[in-house]
N, C-alpha and C positions, 0 to 999 in steps of 0.2 A: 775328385772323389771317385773313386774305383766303383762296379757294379754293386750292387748290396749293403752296400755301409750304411751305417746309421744316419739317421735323418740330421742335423742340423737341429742342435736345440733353440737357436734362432729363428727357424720356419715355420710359421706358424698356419692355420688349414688354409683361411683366404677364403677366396669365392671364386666358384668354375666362373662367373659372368661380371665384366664383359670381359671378351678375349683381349689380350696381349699384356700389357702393363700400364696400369692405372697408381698415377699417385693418389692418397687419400687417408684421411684418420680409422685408425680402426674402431672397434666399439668402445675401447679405453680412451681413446683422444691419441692415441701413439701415433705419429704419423710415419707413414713407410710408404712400398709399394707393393699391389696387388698381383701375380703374374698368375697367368693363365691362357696354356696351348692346348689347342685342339692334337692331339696324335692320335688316332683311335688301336692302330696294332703294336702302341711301344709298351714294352717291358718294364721301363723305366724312364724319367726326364732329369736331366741335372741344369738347373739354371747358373751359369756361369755370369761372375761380373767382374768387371776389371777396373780396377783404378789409375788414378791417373797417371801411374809407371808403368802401364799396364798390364802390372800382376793380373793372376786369373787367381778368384774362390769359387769352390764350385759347394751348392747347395742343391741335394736332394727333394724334388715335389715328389710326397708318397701319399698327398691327396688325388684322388680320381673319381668327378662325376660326368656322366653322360658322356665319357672318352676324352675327359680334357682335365689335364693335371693344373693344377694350382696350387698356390701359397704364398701366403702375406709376410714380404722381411723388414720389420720394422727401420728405421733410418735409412731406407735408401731413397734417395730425393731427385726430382730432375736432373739430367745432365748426367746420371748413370748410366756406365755404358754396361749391355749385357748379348748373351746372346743365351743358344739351348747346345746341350749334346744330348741326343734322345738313341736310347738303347730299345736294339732289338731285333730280331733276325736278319741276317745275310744269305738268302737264299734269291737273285737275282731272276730264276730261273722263274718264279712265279710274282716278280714284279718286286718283295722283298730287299732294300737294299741300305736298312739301317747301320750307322756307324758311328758310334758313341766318339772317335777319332777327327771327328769333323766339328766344326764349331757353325753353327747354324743360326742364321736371321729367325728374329719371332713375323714371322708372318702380319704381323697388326701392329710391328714396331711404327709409331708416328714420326721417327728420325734415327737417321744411321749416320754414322761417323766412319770413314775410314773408304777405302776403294778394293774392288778385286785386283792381286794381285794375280798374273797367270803362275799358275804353277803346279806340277804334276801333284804335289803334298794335296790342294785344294778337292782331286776329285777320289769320290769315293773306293773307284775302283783303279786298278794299279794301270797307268797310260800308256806304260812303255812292256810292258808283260811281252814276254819275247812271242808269247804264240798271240799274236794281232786280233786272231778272231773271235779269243775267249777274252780278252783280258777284260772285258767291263764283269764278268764272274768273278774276278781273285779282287779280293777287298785291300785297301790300302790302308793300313795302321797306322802312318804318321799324322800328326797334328797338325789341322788345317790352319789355325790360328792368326800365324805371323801372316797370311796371305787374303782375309776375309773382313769385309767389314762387320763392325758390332752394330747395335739395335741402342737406340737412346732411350731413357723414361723420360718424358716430357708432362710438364703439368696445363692441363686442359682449364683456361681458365677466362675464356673469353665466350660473352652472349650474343656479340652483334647488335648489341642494345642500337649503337647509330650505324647501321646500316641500311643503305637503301637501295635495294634491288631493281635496276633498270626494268625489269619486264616485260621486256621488248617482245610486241608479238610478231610472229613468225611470218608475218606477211609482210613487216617492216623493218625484216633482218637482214644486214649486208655483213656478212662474215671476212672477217680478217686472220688469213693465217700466218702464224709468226713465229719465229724462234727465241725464246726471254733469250739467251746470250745471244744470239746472233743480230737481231734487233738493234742492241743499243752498243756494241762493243767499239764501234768506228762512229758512235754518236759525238761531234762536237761536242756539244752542251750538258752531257749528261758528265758530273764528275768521272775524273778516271777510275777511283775505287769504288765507282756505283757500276762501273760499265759492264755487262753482262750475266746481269744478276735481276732477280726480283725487286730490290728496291730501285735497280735503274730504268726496270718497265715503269715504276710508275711514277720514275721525276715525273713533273713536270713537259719539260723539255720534247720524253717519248710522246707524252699523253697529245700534247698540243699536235705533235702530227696526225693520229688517229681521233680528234674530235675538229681536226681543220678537212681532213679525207671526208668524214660522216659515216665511219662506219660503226655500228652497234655492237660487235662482237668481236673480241678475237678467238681464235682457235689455237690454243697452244699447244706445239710438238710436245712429244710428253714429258712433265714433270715429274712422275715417278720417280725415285732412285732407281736407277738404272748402273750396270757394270757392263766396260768395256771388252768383247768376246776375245778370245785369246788369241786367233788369229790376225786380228787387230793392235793387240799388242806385239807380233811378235815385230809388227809391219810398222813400229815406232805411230800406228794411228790411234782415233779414237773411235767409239760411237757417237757420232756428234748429232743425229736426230735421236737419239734416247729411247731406239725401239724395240729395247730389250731390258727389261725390268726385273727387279727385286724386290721390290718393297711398292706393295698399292696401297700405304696410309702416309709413306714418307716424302714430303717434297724433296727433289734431289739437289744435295748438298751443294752439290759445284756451282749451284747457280745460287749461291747463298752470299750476300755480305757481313752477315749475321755470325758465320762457322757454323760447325755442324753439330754442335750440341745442345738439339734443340731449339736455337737463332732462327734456323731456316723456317720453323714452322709459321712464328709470327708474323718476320720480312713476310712472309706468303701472304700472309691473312693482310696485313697490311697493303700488297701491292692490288689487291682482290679490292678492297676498300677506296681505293685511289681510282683505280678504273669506275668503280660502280657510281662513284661520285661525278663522274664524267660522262657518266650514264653510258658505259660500254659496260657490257656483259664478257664473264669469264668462262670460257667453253675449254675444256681438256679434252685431249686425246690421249687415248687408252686404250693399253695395251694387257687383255685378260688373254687375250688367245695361246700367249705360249709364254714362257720365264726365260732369264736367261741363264738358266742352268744346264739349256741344249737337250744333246744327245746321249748317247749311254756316258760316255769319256768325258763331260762337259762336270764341271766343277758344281761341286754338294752344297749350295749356298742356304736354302732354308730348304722348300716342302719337301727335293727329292729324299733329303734327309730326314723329315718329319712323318712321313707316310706315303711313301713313290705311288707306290700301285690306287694310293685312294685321290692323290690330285690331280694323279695325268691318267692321261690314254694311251692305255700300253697296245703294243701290234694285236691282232687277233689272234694269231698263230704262233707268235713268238713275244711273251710277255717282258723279257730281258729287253726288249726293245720300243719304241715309241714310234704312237701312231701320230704322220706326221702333216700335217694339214695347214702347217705356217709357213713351213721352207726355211723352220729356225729349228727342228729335230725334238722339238717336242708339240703337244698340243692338252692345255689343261681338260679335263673331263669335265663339261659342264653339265651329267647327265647326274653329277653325285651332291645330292645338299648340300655337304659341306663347302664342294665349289662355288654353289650358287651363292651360298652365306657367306664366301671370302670375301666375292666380286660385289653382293649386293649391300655388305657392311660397308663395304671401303667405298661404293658411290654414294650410301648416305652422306658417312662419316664427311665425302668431298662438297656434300652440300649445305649441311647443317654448320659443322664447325671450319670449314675451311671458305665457306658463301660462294663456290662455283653454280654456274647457270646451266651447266648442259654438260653433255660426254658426246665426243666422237670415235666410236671405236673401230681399233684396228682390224681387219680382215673379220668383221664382226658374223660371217657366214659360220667359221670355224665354232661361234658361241653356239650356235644353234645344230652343232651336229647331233645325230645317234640321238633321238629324243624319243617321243612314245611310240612312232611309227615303229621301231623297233628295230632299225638298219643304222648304218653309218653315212645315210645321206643327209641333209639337210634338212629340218623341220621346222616350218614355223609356228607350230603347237609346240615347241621347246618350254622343256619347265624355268631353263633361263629368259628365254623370251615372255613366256606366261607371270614370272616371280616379277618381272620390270615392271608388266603391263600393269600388275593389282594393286603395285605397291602405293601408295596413297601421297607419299611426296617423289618419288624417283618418274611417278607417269606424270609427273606436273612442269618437268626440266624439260629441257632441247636435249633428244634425243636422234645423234645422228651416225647410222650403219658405213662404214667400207663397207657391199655389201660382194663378198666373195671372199674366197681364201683360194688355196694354192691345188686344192683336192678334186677329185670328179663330183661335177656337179655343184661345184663351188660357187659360178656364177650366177648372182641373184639379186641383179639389178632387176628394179620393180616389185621385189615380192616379198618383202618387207611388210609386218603388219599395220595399222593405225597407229599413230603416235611415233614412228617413226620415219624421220629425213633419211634421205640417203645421195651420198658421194654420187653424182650421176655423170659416169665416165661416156656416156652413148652422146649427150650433150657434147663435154668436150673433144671427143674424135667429131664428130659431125661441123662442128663451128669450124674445128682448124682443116679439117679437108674441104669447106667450103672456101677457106680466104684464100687458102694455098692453091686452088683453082681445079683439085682434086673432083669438084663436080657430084657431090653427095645426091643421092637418091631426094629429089626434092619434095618429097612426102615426109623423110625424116627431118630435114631443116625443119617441112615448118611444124613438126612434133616439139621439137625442139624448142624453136623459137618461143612456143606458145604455152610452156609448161609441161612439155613432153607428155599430154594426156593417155595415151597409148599405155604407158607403162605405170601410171601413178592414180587413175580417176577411177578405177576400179577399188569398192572394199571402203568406200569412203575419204579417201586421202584428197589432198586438196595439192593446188599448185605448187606451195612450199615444200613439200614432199621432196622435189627435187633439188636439190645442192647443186648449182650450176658451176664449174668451174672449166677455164682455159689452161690454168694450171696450178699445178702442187707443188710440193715439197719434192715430191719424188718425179723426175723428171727437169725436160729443159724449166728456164724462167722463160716469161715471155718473150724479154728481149734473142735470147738464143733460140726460140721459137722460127725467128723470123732470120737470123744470123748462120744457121747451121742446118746440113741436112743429114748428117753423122753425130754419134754421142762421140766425144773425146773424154775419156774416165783414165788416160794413164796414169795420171796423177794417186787413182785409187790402188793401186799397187798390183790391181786384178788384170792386166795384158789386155784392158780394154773390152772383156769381154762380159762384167756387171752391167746393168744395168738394161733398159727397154732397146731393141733396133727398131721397134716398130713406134717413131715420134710423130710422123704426121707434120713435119715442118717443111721448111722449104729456106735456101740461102738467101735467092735473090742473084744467085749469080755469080755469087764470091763467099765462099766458105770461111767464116768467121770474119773478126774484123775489117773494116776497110776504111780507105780514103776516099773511096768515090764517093761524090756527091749524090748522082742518082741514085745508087744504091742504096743510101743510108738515108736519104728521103722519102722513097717506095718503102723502106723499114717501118720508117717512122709512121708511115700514113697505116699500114698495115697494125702496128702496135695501137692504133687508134680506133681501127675498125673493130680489132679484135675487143678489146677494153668496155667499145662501146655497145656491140654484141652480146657482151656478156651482162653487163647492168640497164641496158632497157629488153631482155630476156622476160617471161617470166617466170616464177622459179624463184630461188635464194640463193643469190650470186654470190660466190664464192672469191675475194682477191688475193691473190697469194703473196708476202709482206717481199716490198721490193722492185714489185711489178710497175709500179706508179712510179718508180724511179728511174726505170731502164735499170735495171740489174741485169749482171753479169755473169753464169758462173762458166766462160769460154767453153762453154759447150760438152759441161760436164753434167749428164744428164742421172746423175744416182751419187750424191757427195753426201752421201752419210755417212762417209767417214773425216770429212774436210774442215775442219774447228780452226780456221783462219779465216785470210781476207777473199779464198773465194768463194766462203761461205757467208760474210757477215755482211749486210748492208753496206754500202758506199751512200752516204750521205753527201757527200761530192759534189755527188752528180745531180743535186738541186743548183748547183752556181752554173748549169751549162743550161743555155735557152731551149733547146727540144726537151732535156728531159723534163724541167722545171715546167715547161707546156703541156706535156703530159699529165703529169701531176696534178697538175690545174684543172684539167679535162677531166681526169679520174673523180675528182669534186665534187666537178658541174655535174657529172652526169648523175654522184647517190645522193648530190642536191636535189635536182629534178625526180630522181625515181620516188627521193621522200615525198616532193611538193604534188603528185600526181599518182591516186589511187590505182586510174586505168592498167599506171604500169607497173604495179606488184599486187595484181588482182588476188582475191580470197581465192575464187571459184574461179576451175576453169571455163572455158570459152565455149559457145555452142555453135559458130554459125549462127543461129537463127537471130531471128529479131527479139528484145523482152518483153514488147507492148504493139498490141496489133497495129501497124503499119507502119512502127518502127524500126530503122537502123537493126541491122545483124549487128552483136557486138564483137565480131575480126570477117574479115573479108581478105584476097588476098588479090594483089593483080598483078599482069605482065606487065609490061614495057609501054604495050601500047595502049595500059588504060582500060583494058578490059579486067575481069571478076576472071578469075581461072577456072576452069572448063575441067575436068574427070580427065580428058587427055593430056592438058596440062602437067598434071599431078603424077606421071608416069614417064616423063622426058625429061632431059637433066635441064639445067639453068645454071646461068651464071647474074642471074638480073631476076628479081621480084620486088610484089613491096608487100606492105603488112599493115592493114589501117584495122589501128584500135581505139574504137570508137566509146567515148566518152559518155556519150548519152545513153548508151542501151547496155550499161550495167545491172545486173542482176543483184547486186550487193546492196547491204545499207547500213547506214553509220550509228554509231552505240543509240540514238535516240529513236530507232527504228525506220529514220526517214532513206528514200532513196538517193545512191550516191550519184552523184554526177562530176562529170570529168570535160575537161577537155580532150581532145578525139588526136590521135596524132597516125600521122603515116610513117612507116618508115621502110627507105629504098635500099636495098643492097644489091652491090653491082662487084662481084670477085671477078668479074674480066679485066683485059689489058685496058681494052678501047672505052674511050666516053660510049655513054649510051642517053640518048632522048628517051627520056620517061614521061610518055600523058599522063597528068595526073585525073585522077579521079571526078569526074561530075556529079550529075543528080545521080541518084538520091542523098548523095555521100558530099557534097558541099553546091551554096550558091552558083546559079551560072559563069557571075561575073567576080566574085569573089577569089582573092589573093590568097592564097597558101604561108605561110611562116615561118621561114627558116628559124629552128632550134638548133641545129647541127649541121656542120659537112665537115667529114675527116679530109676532103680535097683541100679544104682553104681554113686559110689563118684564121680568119673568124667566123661570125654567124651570118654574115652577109645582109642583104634588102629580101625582106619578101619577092617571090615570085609572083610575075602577073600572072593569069588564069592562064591554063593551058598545058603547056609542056616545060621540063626542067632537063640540064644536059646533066646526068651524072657522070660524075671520073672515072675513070676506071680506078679499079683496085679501091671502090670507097663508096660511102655510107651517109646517107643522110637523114635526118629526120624533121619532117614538117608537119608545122601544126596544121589539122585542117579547120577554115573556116566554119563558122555553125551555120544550120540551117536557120530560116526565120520562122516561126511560128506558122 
C-alpha cells in the first residue's frame, strides 16, 4: 500500500493498549487481532501480514493516540505472521532515518519466525555508496523483506494456575550458568530431537544432573530472539551466546522443538515449569543495552526503523551517528520513557506470563547512563534504575548487574543500589591470582573470601550482593583455567586477537593438553581448590555449566561464535574417574554450604565477638597459629586460614530464635611446598580436642580427624576443618 491510500475497509480503530498484538473478541464477539506500535515521529504505519506462501497485504493504521498507531483486523488468529513499514522523514543528519522500504519487527512481537539474512537490501542506508563516509545519509529503496524475520500473533492463554515458585532466598542461592543448546546437545539421555532446545532443558534426564549438583538456579545465556551479525555470516559463523538481540518478548526460535510459530512460547513456559517443580529457579540474562541492529550500516530490523533518534543514543555532536557504550555500535537511550516502558514491559511480561525468577543484565552500567545528574556519566539516581526499584513486582525478583560497560567511567563494581547483586569480577581475578601463586594483596583475599565487605556493606546491602564467580561464559572454563596461559581463539576467524589477554591462569608447565601424570594431577588438585574457594566463599557462588565436568574449550577463551562440540558440554567426561570425582566434590560441597548457615551467612562479619566474652565471629590466622597482626595484613602470603565460627552468629531463624552453627576452619596454602599449620587453641577450641577433617583437595578422601596440635598442608591445597566446640 503506497503513502496516502485509503484505509482498508477491514481496519477497524482497535485500542492504542496494550502494545504489539493482542489476540481477542471485539465488542461484537468477532475475533481478530489488536495491533498497536508505539512510533511517536511517523507519518504513517502500514501493518504488513503475510501468509503462508508468503504473500505480503499491507493494511493502513490511521488511528493515532498518545503516539501509537493501532487497529483491530478481524480474523487474524495466532500463528500470523506480521511485521510494520512505518513512514516518515529521511533526514539522518538529525538522527531521522525512516524507510517505509524496510519491513520491521513489532518491538512487543511474543514470537518471530524466520532468521537475518545479511544483506545490503536489509539496511536502510545504501552499504556500498561509493563515497564511504556519507553512505549511511543516501537511503536505500529496496525491499528488505526476502532478508528479515516476521513478528508472530500468539494467543496468551495460560495463568500459572499449578505453578510453584521455588523462592529461593538469596542467602541460599547457588547459581548455575548455562547454555539451553549447549547444555543438552551431546546429552546421552535426552532424545535426539529434544537436544538443544527448551524442552530438552527440562527432560528429565538435564534436570536430574542440576538437582543431583544442588544447585537453585540457573542463569540462562540469553533467550531473546536474537540475529546473527553479518560479519559473522560472512565467516560461515554464528552468534552462539545470543548477545545481540531483536525481540525482548520473544523466546528465540532456534532453541524451539515446538517451530516458530508461536510453539516456542509454550516449550518455554513449559521448560520454566519443569525446573520450578524441581525447585530450580529460572534467571535470564539480558540484553537492553544495545539491539542488533549496530552501527549506522547495520541492518533496519525494528526500532532503528520505528523511531532511530527516540530509542538510541545518538553522538553528541554528530546525530547521524551512535553513541556507543557496548562495543556493539549502538547503545539504547534509557534516559527516554518510552525506553524505560520497552525494557520494563518486557521484564514484567518475562515474569508474570512466561514464570522467570530473576534478570541478569548485560553491561547493565550502559542502563544507567546520562540520567538526572545531567552528563553522560553513570548514575545511580537513573530513572531506569529508579522505575526497577518502585516497581511493586519487578523489586520482588533476583535482580542481578554486569556492573560496567565498555565507556569512561564504566566500571562500577560495588555501586549498585539495594536490591541489587552484582557480577563480582574483583572476587574472581583475586581467587585465580591467588591459586596461580600470583600472590594477591592479602587484605583483598580476605575481602573476598569473606563477602568482599569493602565494596557491598555500605547503603545496606548484605553478603549476597556479591555474585562470586571463577568463571563465565565469557572467558577460559575452569579446566583451561588451569591448562593454558595464552587464549587460542583461531578457530574464531579473528587472527586470535578477540577476546581477554589479561586470564589470570597459569599452564602448569605444558601449554594445553598432556600426558604427564604430574601435571595433570597438580590440574586436577588445583581444579578442586578453586571449585572449593568459590562455594565455601561467602557471597552467591556463581558455577559456570560444565565446570563440574572438566570442560573443555582448548583454550579458547571468547567462543561466541562456536555452535559445536567445542562449545557443548561433553557428557563423557562423567565415565573418566577424576572428572566424575570432581563432580562429586562440586555436590558435596553446595551440600555442605546448604547443611551449614555459618557459610552463606545473611550479614557480613565483624570481627568482634556477638555476646560479651564471646567468640569473634571470623578470625584469621598464619601458619603458626597465631590471630594476624595489622603487619600481617600488609605482606603477601601464600598460607592462611579463616575460622568461621558458628557460635557467635548475629543472625536468627524465621522463629526469631538465635542461629547457631557449627564453627569451621579453613586453610589455604597456594605454595609449592607442604606447610605445618598450628591449629588454633583457646579461646577458639578445647585444649585436648581433635579437629575434623571435612575437606582436603591433597587426598582422595576426608581422612581421620587430627590430633590436637599441628596439621602438614599440601602445597597447592585446601583444607577445611571442623573445629571442636567449646564446653560450657
Amino acid at each position: 500500500m503506497a503513502s496516502g491510500q485509503e484505509p482498508e475497509a477491514g481496519v477497524r480503530p482497535g485500542s492504542w493498549q496494550p502494545l504489539g498484538a493482542r489476540f481477542r473478541k471485539d465488542h461484537l464477539g468477532v475475533p481478530g487481532t489488536n495491533f498497536a506500535l508505539w512510533a511517536a515521529g511517523a507519518e504513517a504505519v502500514d501493518l504488513c501480514l503475510f501468509d503462508d506462501d508468503g504473500r505480503e497485504s499491507r493494511h493502513r493504521l490511521t488511528e493515532q493516540d498518545f503516539q501509537i498507531w493501532h487497529g483491530f483486523l478481524p480474523g487474524v488468529r495466532p500463528g500470523t505472521r506480521y511485521g510494520f513499514r512505518v513512514h516518515g522523514r529521511w533526514d539522518p543528519w538529525t538522527g531521522a532515518r525512516w524507510n517505509p522500504a524496510k519491513l520491521l519487527l513489532d518491538p512487543y512481537a511474543r514470537a518471530v519466525d524466520g532468521c537475518y539474512t545479511s544483506h545490503d537490501a536489509a539496511c536502510s542506508a545504501v552499504r556500498n555508496w561509493p563515497e564511504a563516509d556519507v553512505a549511511d545519509t543516501v537511503r536505500d529503496n529496496r525491499d528488505s523483506a526476502p532478508y528479515v524475520p516476521r513478528s508472530v500473533v500468539v494467543h496468551d492463554d495460560d495463568d500459572w494456575y499449578d505453578d510453584r515458585r521455588p523462592k529461593t532466598p538469596w542467602s541460599e542461592t547457588v547459581l548455575y550458568e548455562l547454555h539451553v543448546r549447549g547444555f543438552t546437545m551431546r546429552h546421552p539421555d535426552v532424545p535426539p530431537h529434544l537436544r538443544g532446545t527448551y524442552a530438552g532443558l527440562a527432560h528429565p534426564a538435564a534436570i536430574d544432573h542440576l538437582t543431583r549438583l544442588g544447585v537453585t538456579a540457573v542463569e540462562l545465556l540469553p533467550v531473546h530472539q536474537f540475529a546473527d551479525e553479518d560479519h559473522l555470516q560472512a565467516r560461515g559463523l554464528v552468534n552462539y551466546w545470543g548477545y545481540n538481540t531483536v525481540g525482548y518478548f520473544a523466546p528465540h526460535a532456534g532453541y524451539s522443538a515446538s517451530g516458530s510459530r508461536g510453539g516456542q512460547v509454550g516449550e518455554f513456559k513449559r521448560m520454566v515449569r519443569a525446573l520450578h517443580a524441581a525447585g530450580i529457579e529460572v534467571i535470564l540474562d539480558v540484553v537492553f543495552n544495545h539491539t542488533a541492529e549496530g552501527a549506522e550500516l547495520g541492518p533496519a530490523l525494528s526500532l532503528r526503523g520505528i523511531d532511530n533518534a527516540a530509542y538510541y543514543r545518538l553522538a553528541p555532536h554528530r546525530p547521524r551517528g551512535y553513541a556507543d557504550y557496548t562495543g556493539c555500535g549502538n547503545t539504547l537511550d534509557t534516559r527516554r520513557p518510552q525506553v524505560v516502558r520497552l525494557i520494563t514491559d518486557s521484564l514484567r511480561y518475562w515474569v508474570t506470563e512466561m514464570g522467570v525468577d530473576g534478570f541478569r543484565f548485560d553491561l547493565a552500567a550502559a542502563l544507567a547512563r546520562g540520567g538526572f545528574d545531567g552528563t553522560d556519566g553513570v548514575d545511580m539516581d537513573h530513572p531506569f534504575l529508579a522505575a526497577v526499584s518502585q516497581d511493586p513486582l519487578l523489586s520482588r525478583v533476583k535482580l542481578i548487574a554486569e556492573p560496567w560497560d565498555v565507556g569512561p567511567g564504566g566500571y562500577q563494581v560495588g555501586g549498585f543500589p539495594p536490591l541489587w547483586a552484582e557480577w563480582n569480577d574483583r572476587y574472581r581475578d583475586t581467587v585465580r591470582d591467588f591459586w596461580r601463586g600470583a600472590r594477591p594483596d592479602v587484605r583483598e583475599l580476605g575481602y573476598r573470601l569473606s563477602g568482599s565487605s569493602d565494596l557491598y556493606q555500605r547503603g545496606g546491602r548484605r553478603p549476597y550482593a556479591s555474585i562470586n564467580y571463577v568463571t563465565a561464559h565469557d572467558g577460559f572454563t575452569l579446566r583451561d583455567l588451569v591448562s593454558y596461559d595464552r587464549k587460542h581463539n583461531e578457530a574464531n576467524g579473528e587472527a586470535n586477537r578477540d577476546g581477554t589477554d589479561d586470564n589470570r591462569s597459569w599452564n602448569h608447565g605444558v601449554e594445553g593438553e598432556t600426558t604427564d601424570p604430574e601435571v595433570n594431577a597438580l590440574r586436577l588438585r588445583q581444579l578442586r581448590n578453586l571449585m572449593a574457594t568459590l562455594l565455601l566463599s561467602a557471597g552467591v557462588p556463581m558455577i559456570t555449566a560444565g565446570d563440574e565436568l572438566g570442560r573443555t574449550q582448548g583454550g579458547n577463551n571468547n567462543a561466541y561464535c562456536q555452535d559445536g562440540e567445542l562449545s557443548w558440554l561433553d557428557w563423557s567426561l562423567l565415565e573418566q574417574p577424576g572428572w566424575r570425582d570432581l563432580c562429586e566434590l562440586t555436590s558435596r560441597l553446595v551440600r555442605l554450604r546448604r547443611a551449614h548457615p555459618v557459610l552463606r551467612r545473611r550479614a557480613f562479619f565483624s570481627g568482634r565477638a556477638v555476646t560479651p566474652g564471646g567468640q569473634p565471629d571470623l578470625a584469621w590466622f598464619t601458619p603458626l597459629g597465631k590471630e594476624m597482626t595489622e603487619a600481617d595484613w600488609f605482606g603477601p602470603t601464600a598460607c592462611l586460614g579463616m575460622l568461621l565460627s558458628g557460635t557467635a552468629m548475629s543472625e536468627r531463624d524465621g522463629s526469631g530464635r538465635p542461629l547457631e552453627d557449627d564453627s569451621f576452619l579453613l586453610l589455604l596454602n597456594a605454595g609449592h611446598e607442604p606447610t605445618v599449620f598450628t591449629l588454633p587453641g583457646e579461646p577458639w577450641a578445647e585444649p585436648e580436642a581433635a579437629y575434623g577433617t571435612v575437606l582436603d583437595t591433597a587426598a582422595a578422601g576426608t581422612g581421620e580427624p587430627y590430633p590436637r596440635g599441628a596439621v602438614v598442608l599440601g602445597g597447592r591445597s585446601l583444607q577445611l576443618l571442623r573445629v571442636p566446640a567449646r564446653s560450657a
